[in-house]
C-alpha positions as CSV (number, residue, x, y, z in Angstrom):
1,X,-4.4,2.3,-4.3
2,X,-3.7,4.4,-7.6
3,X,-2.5,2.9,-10.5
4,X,-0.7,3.5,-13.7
5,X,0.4,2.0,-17.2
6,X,2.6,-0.7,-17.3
7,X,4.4,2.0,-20.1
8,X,4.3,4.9,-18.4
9,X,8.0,6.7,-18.6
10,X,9.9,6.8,-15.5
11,X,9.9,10.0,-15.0
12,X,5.9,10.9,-16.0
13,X,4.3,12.5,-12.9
14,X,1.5,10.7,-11.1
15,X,-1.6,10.7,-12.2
16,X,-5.4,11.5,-10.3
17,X,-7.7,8.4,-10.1
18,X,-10.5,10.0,-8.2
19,X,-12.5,10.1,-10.9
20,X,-12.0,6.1,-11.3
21,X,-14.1,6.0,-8.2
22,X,-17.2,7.0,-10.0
23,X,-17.0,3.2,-10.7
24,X,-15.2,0.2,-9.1
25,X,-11.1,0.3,-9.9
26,X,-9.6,-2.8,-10.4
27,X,-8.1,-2.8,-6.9
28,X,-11.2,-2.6,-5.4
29,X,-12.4,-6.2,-4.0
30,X,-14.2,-4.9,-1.2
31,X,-12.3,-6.9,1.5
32,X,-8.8,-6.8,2.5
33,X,-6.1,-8.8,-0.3
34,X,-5.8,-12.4,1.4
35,X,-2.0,-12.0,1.1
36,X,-2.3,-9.3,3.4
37,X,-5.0,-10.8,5.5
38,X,-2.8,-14.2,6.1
39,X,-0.3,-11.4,6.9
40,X,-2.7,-9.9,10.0
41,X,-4.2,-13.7,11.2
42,X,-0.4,-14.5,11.3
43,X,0.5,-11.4,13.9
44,X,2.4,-9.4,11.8
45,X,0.3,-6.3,12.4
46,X,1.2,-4.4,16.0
47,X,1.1,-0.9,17.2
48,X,-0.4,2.1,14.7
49,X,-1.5,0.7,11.6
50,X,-0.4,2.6,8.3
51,X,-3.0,1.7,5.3
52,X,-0.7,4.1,2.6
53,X,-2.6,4.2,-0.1
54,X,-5.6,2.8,1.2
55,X,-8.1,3.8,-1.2
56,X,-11.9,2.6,0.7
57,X,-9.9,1.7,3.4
58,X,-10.0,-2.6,3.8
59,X,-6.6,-2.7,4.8
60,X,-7.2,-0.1,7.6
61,X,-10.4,-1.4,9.0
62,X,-9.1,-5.0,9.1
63,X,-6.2,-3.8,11.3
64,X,-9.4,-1.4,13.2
65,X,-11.2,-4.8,13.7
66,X,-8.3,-6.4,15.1
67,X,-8.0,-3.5,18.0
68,X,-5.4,-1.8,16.3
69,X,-5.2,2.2,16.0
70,X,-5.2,2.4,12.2
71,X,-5.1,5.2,9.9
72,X,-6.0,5.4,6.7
73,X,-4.5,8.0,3.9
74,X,-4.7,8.3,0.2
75,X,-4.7,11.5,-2.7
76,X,-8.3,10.4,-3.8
77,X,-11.4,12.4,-2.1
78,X,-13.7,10.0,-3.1
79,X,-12.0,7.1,-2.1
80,X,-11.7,8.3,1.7
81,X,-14.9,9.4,1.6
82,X,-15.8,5.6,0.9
83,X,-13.7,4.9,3.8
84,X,-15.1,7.0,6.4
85,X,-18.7,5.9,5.4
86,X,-17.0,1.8,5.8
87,X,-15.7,3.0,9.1
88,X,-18.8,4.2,10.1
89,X,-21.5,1.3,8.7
90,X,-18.7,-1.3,10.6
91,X,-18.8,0.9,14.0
92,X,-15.2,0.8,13.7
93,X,-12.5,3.6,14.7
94,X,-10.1,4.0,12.1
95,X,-9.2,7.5,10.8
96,X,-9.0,8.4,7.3
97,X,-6.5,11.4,5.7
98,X,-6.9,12.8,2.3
99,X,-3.0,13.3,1.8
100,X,-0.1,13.1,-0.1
101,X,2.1,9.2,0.0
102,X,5.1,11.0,-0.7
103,X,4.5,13.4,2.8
104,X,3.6,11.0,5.4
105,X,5.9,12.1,7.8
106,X,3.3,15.7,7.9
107,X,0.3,12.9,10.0
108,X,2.0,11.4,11.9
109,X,4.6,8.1,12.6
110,X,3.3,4.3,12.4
111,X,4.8,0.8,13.6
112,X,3.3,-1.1,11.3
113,X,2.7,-0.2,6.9
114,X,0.5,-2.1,4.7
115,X,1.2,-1.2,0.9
116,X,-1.3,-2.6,-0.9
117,X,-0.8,-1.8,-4.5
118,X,1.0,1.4,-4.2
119,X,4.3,0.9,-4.9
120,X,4.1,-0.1,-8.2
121,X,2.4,3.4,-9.5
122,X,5.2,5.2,-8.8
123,X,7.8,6.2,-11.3
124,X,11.8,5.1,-10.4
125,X,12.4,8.5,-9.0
126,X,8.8,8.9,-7.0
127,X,10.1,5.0,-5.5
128,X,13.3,6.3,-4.0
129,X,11.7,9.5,-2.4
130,X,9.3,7.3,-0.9
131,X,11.6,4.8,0.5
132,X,12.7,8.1,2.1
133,X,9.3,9.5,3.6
134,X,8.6,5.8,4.7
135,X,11.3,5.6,6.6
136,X,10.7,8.8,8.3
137,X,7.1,8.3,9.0
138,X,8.0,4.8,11.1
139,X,9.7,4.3,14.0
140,X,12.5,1.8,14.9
141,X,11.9,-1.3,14.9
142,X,8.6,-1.2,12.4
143,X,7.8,-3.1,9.8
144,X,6.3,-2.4,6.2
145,X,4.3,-5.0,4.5
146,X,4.7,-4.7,0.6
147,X,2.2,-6.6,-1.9
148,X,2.9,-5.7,-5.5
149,X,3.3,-6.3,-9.0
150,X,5.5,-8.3,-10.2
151,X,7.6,-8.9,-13.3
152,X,5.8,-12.5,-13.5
153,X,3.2,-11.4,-14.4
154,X,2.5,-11.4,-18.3
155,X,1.6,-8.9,-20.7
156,X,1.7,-5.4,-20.6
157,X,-2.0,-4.1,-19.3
158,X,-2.1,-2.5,-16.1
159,X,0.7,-1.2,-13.9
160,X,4.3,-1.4,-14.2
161,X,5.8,-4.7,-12.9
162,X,8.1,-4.6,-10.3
163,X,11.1,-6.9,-9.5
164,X,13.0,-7.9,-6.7
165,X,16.1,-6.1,-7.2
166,X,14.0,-3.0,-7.3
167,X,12.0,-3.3,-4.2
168,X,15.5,-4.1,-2.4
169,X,17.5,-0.9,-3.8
170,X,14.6,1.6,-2.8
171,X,15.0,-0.3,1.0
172,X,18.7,-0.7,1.4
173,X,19.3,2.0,4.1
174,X,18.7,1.7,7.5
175,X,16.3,-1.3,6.4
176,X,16.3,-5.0,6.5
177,X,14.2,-7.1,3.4
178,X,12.9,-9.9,5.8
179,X,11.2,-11.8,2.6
180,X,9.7,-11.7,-0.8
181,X,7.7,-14.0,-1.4
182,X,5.6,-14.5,-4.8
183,X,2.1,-13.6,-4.3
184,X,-2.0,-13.1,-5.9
185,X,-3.2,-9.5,-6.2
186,X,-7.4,-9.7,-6.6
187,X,-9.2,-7.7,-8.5
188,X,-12.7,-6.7,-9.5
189,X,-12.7,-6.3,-13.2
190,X,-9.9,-7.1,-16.1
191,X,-8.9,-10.5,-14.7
192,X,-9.5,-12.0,-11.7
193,X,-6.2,-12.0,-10.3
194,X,-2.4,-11.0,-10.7
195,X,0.9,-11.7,-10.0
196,X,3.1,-10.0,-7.5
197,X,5.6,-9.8,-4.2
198,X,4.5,-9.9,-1.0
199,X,7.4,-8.3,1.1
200,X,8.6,-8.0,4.8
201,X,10.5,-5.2,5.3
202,X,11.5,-4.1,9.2
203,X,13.3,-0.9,9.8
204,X,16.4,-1.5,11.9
205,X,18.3,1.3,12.3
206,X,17.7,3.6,15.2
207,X,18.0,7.0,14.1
């Protein structure tokens, strides 16, 4: 996960957190988000696991534990390095890319995406290119697990909040929004949790 200000512009590139890894980001609870936990012990992960922007790599090696090919990818050296070392300690197989979120499609294509966090870094234009790249980088018939900001909750720290009606236009083609439901984000320092969406999202067009 990467995050931004709740201010930033729209259009204002993103930004590096690497160097937020010298210490513990926010996002980082050290276990996977219970939302998306209830979300695995409920069967909704299947086939190759996409952790997109899986900073140290819970996500990943939760859906790893569960016998599930999973790979792992976010912009932040550090954090992957993190990951790999997790991977290793756990004696888990889960593979971890240094890479781009809005270039998935370039390693490789996934039945299953858990966003944890991610979405709601990117600026309005960054969300519609990667409605784009997610949809290329899954197959037919996949599904994409969402957990997000949300415009509940209050005050203007953090990352930009994110509302319904925008998680639904970035996936109104050749998508279906199962459900969004309100959800708890965790964190490890500023408060000790926040609100947000957790959304099922399947693919369902067959091209």
């Amino acid at each position: 996960m990467t995050e931004t200000s709740a201010t930033q512009p729209p259009g204002e590139p993103r930004h590096d957190f690497d160097a937020m890894y010298d210490g513990t980001p926010p996002w980082e609870i050290g276990r996977p988000q219970p939302a998306l936990a209830a979300v695995a012990a409920a069967g909704g992960l299947h086939g190759r696991v996409l952790d997109v922007g899986c900073g140290t790599g819970e996500h990943a090696l939760m859906a790893a534990a569960a016998g599930l090919t999973a790979t792992g990818i976010d912009a932040a050296p550090t954090a992957i390095g993190l990951a790999r070392a997790k991977a290793a300690a756990r004696g888990l197989a889960a593979t971890f890319v240094v890479g781009d979120v809005l270039r998935l499609a370039e390693h490789g294509r996934w039945d299953t995406v858990l966003d944890s966090a991610l979405f709601h870094t990117l600026s309005d234009a960054d969300r519609v290119t990667y409605g784009q790249v997610v949809r290329a980088a899954v197959v037919p018939g996949s599904t994409y697990h969402l957990l997000c900001f949300s415009e509940r909750e209050p005050g203007d720290w953090g990352p930009r909040r994110v509302t319904q009606d925008e998680i639904r236009a970035v996936f109104d083609d050749g998508w279906t929004v199962a459900r969004i439901a309100p959800a708890v984000l965790e964190m490890s320092s500023v408060k000790d949790t926040a609100q947000g969406w957790l959304a099922t999202i399947h693919r369902t067009d067959v091209n």
